[in-house]
Structures are given as structure tokens and as C-alpha cells.
N, C-alpha and C positions, 0 to 999 in steps of 0.2 A: 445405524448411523447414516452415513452420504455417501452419494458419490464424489469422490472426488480424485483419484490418481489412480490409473492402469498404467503401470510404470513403463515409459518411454511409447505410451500411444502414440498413434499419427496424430496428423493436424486434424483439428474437430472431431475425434472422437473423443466420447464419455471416461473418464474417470475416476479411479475409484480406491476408495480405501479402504480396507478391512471393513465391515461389519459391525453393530454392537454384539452380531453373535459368533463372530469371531475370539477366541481367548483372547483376553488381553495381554497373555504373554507375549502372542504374536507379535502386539503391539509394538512389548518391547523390547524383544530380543530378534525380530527376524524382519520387522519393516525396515527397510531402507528405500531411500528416493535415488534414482539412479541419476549420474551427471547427464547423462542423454536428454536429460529432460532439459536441461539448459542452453540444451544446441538450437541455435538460430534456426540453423538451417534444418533442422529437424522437426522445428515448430514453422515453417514455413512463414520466419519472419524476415526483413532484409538483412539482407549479406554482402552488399554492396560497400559498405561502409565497415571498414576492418578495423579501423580505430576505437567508436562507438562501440561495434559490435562486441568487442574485446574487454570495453571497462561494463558492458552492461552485461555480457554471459558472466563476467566476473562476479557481480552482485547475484544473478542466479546461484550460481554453485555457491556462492556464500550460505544463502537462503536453504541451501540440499545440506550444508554442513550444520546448520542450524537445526534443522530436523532431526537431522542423524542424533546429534550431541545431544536435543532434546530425549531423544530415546533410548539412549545409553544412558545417560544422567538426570532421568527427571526429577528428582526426588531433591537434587541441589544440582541445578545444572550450569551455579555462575562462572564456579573455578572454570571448569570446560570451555564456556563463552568466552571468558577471559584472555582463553590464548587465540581471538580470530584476531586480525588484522583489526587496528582502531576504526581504520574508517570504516570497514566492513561489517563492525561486529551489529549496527542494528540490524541490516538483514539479516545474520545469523539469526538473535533473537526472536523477527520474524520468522525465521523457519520453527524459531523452538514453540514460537507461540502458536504455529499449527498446530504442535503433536500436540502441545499442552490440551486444547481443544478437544481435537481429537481424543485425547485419553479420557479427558472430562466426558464427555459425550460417550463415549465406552464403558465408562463406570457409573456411569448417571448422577456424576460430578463427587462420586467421594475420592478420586483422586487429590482432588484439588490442587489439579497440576497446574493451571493457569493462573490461579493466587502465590502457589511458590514460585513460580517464576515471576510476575511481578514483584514480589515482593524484595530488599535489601536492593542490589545491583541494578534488578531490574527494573527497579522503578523510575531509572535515566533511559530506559526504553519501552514507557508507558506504548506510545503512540505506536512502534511498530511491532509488538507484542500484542495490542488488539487489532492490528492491522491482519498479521497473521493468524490471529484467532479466525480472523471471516475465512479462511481457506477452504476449510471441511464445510462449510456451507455453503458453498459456490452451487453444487447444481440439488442440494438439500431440499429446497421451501420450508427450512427449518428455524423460525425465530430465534432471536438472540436466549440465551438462557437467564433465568432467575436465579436467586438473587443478582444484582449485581455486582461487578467487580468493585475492589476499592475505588477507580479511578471512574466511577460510575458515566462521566460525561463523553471519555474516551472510547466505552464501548462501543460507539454506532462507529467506529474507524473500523470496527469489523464488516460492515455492509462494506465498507471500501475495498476491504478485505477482497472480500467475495467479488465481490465487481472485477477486482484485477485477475483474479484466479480463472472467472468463467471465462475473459478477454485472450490472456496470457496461453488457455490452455485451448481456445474457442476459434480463436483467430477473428476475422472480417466481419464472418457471419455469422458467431454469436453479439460480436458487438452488435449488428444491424439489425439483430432478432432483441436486445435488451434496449436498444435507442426507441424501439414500437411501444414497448409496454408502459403501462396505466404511468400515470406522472404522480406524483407525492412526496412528502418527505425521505421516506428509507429509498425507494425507488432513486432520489436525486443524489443519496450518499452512497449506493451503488455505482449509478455513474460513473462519480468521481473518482471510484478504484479502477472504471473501465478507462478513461480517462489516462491513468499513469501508463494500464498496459498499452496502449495507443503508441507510447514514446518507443515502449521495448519494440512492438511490431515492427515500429519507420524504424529500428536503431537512431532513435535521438534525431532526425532527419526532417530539420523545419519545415519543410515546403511539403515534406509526405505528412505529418501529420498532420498540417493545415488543410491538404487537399481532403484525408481520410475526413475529418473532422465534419467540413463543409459539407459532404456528401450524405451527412447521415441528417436525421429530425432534427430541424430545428429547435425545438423544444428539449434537446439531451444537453444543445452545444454547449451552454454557461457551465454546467457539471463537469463535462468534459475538458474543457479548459483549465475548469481549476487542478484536475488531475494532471493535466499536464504541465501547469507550473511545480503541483508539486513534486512530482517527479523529475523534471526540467534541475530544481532546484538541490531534489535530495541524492538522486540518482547520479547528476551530470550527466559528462557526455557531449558539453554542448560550449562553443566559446561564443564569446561578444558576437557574432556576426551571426549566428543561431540564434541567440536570446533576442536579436532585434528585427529578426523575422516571425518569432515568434508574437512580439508585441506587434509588429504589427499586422500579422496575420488572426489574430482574437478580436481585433476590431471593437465595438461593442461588449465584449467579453471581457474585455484588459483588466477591471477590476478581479473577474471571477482567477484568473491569469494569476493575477498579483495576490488573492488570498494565499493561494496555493503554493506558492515561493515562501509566502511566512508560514504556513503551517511545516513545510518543509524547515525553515529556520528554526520552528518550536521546538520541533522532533529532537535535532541537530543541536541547539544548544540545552534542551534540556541531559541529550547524553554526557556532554562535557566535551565532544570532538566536531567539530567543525570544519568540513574540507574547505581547501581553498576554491573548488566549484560552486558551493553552496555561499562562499563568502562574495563570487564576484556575481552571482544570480542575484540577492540579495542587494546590491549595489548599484547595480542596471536596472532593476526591475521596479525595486519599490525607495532604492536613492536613500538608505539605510544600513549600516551595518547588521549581520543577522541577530546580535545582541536585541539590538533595537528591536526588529521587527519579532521576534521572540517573546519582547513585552509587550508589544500590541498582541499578541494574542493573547494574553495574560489579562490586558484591561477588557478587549470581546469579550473575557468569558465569567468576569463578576459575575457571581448571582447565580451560575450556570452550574456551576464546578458538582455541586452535589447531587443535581439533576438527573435521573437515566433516561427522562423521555427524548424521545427522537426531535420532538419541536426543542425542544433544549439548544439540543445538538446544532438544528440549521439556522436556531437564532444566533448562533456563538460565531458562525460562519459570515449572517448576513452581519450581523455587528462588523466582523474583521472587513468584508468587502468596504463597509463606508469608512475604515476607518486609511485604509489602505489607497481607496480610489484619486482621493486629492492628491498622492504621491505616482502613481501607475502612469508611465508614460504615454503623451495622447499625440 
């Protein structure tokens, strides 16, 4: 399998998870993610901000609860999900759609643990069920798996996946080691998942992740951005006077800004729970209810929906930027 968790590593060490030649029982009676892993200050992220820091280690441990329940219950693991907190329960799912992964990748996909779990309940948590599928391939060089899933256009939100995992577990200088590498399409949907960790790093902290941001290749920043509205938008963490440093701290960006708020809206109404974070992100940012901006991502992606290739994917993306930009505050 990958690297990916040595449970409660320092900051920038590797990773890891069980083996393909580890039993699967392991799997799934003796993995667990320990909450350590969700301390700030143990990922040497900021701890300055107690507020931030509190509703975003909160969405970690949600994510470590999602894992868990994934591997207690993979086989139907929605009742279990069902009892996390509403807002919370898409990063649960995220965590369960690591194991599911994970398990797939262990079995050499006759689990087919990442199809049950999309599937009945899970299918209101398309987006962060393939979000967390990129997990176990953060420091892999492991391509996405064949066939593809039902939601075939969704898949490449696992590069996002991964992007956030090598950032989140990498810190500064794996992002500044991934902003170097080759530019392309899967590369730019990497990004974007490095991007969201960016938000977790600053604790939600406009002016630090502007500064981060600025500092790194020009050429990553437009990806990065849009990870941080989505995040900005799905995570919170951040009120009116954040969101309008954010805007305008992206500068030239604002659209990439602004895709990222509705994908964050997609996510969010497609589960049926909408926080009032995401409602006033939404409002500020692209001057629509997330309802709205929910169906702009529905009209980008005509034509796209059945698609697995990755040009798909960042068509469905550039479509949202032009349709979004006439609205994204200048």
C-alpha cells in the first residue's frame, strides 16, 4: 500500500499505514488514528488563535471519528455516521472514505469498500468521501484506481485529497517542496487540497495565509486559492472581516477564491446540512445564497458528469471560475 500515518508523528515526518502485506484484519480490528494527531500544537500549526483553533481541531477529530467508525463498520457503516454531529458528519465520512481506500487498496479492491460507502446515505457526501479517499495516497505516487467510482467526475477530489494530507501532515516544507513540482492538470488538483491545509496551518488567520500563500511559486497560487475558499467556506472559522481580507488578499486570484466557496456550497448542499458559516461565505463572497451557487456548479458540470478523465475535471472547474467571476468581489 502507502505511506501514509505513524500514528502521532512529529511535524514532517513520514507517515504510514499498514501495508498491503499487513493482514487485513489488522485493518480492521486494530487500526486506530489517535486524536494526537489533531493537535495544533503538535502538528506545529498556529495556536495563537483559540477560537479558530477549537472549531478546526474539532473537524480533525471528527475526520479520526470517521476512520475509526469506518473500521468498525465498513461493511454498512451509515447508521454509525449517522450519529456524528450534522455539521460535522462530512468529515466523518472523509475519514471513513480513507479507510474505505485504504481497505480497497489492501484487498485489491474486492472489498469494495469505497462503493459501499458511497453508496444510499453516502451519496449526500460524494465530494468529501472522494476527498478522503486521496488520503492513503498522499505520499504513495500511486494513481487513482480503475474502474471508476459511480460518481466517476468526483474522483480527481481525491488528488485534493492527497494534497491536504501531505500539507496537513508535512507542514511549510512539504507544501514548498509540492508548489516546485512539474505543473499539469492532477498536479493543479493537488494543489487545491494543499491549499485547504494552508487554512488549518494559519488556524483560519487571513493575513497568515495570505502571507504563506505569496511566498510560495507563483504558478501554484490560483490552486491555492481556490483551496482556501473552499475551505474558507466548508470548514469556517472565519467572520465578515476575514472573508474581506481574504478577497482581498487573492487579488488576481478572486475568481479561483470564489470557485472554491461554491464547491464548498456543492458539497454542503448536496449533504442536506448547511452551516450558517458556509451560508454567510457564500453571501460575501460570490453575493448568492449557497443554494444558488450549488446550481452553478451543477450548470459547469453538464456534459462532464460521466467523465473520469482529469481534463474533465479542471474543465468543470474553469467553467465555475467564469461563471462565478462576474459575481467575486473586485
Amino acid at each position: 500500500m502507502c505511506a501514509a500515518f505513524a500514528a502521532g508523528g512529529a511535524v514532517g515526518e513520514p507517515f504510514a499505514l499498514p501495508g498491503a502485506a499487513a493482514a487485513v484484519g489488522r485493518l480492521l480490528g486494530l487500526v486506530r488514528l489517535p486524536p494526537s494527531l489533531a493537535d495544533f500544537g503538535r502538528r506545529g500549526f498556529r495556536t495563537d488563535r483559540p477560537h479558530a483553533r477549537a472549531v478546526l481541531e474539532a473537524h480533525a477529530r471528527s475526520f479520526l471519528v470517521g476512520f475509526d467508525t469506518g473500521a468498525r463498520a465498513w461493511r454498512d457503516p451509515h447508521a454509525a455516521l449517522a450519529e456524528v454531529d450534522p455539521e460535522e458528519r462530512g468529515f466523518a465520512y472523509e475519514g471513513a472514505g480513507m479507510f474505505a481506500r485504504a481497505l480497497d487498496l489492501a484487498t485489491a479492491g474486492r472489498a469494495r469498500a469505497l462503493r459501499r460507502l458511497l453508496a444510499g446515505p453516502g451519496d449526500g457526501y460524494a465530494h468529501l468521501v472522494h476527498v478522503g479517499a486521496g488520503w492513503p495516497l498522499a505520499s504513495a505516487r500511486l494513481r487513482l484506481p480503475t474502474p471508476p467510482p459511480p460518481t466517476p467526475l468526483l474522483r480527481w477530489l481525491a488528488l485534493d485529497g492527497a494534497g491536504f494530507a501531505e500539507t496537513f501532515f508535512g507542514g511549510a516544507r512539504a507544501l514548498a517542496r509540492r508548489c516546485r513540482t512539474a505543473p499539469g492538470p492532477e498536479a493543479e488538483a493537488v494543489l487545491a487540497g494543499c491549499g485547504r491545509a494552508v487554512w488549518f496551518l494559519q488556524s483560519a488567520d487571513a493575513d497568515g495565509v495570505a502571507g504563506l500563500v505569496a511566498a510560495l511559486p507563483a504558478p501554484a497560487r490560483p490552486a491555492l486559492w481556490s483551496g482556501v475558499g473552499l475551505a474558507c467556506a466548508y470548514a469556517g472559522a472565519a467572520d465578515d472581516a476575514c472573508r474581506a481580507r481574504l478577497v482581498a488578499a487573492a487579488g488576481p486570484h478572486r475568481a479561483h477564491l470564489a470557485q472554491g466557496v461554491a464547491f464548498a456550497a456543492g458539497a454542503r448542499v448536496r449533504s442536506g446540512i448547511v452551516p450558517a458559516h458556509t451560508r454567510a461565505a457564500c453571501e460575501q463572497v460570490l453575493g448568492v445564497a449557497p443554494e444558488r451557487a450549488s446550481a452553478w456548479t451543477e450548470v459547469a458540470a453538464r456534459g462532464l458528469t460521466g467523465s473520469a478523465d482529469v481534463h474533465a475535471y479542471q474543465a468543470w472547474r474553469a467553467r465555475l471560475r467564469e461563471l462565478v467571476a462576474p459575481v467575486a468581489p473586485h
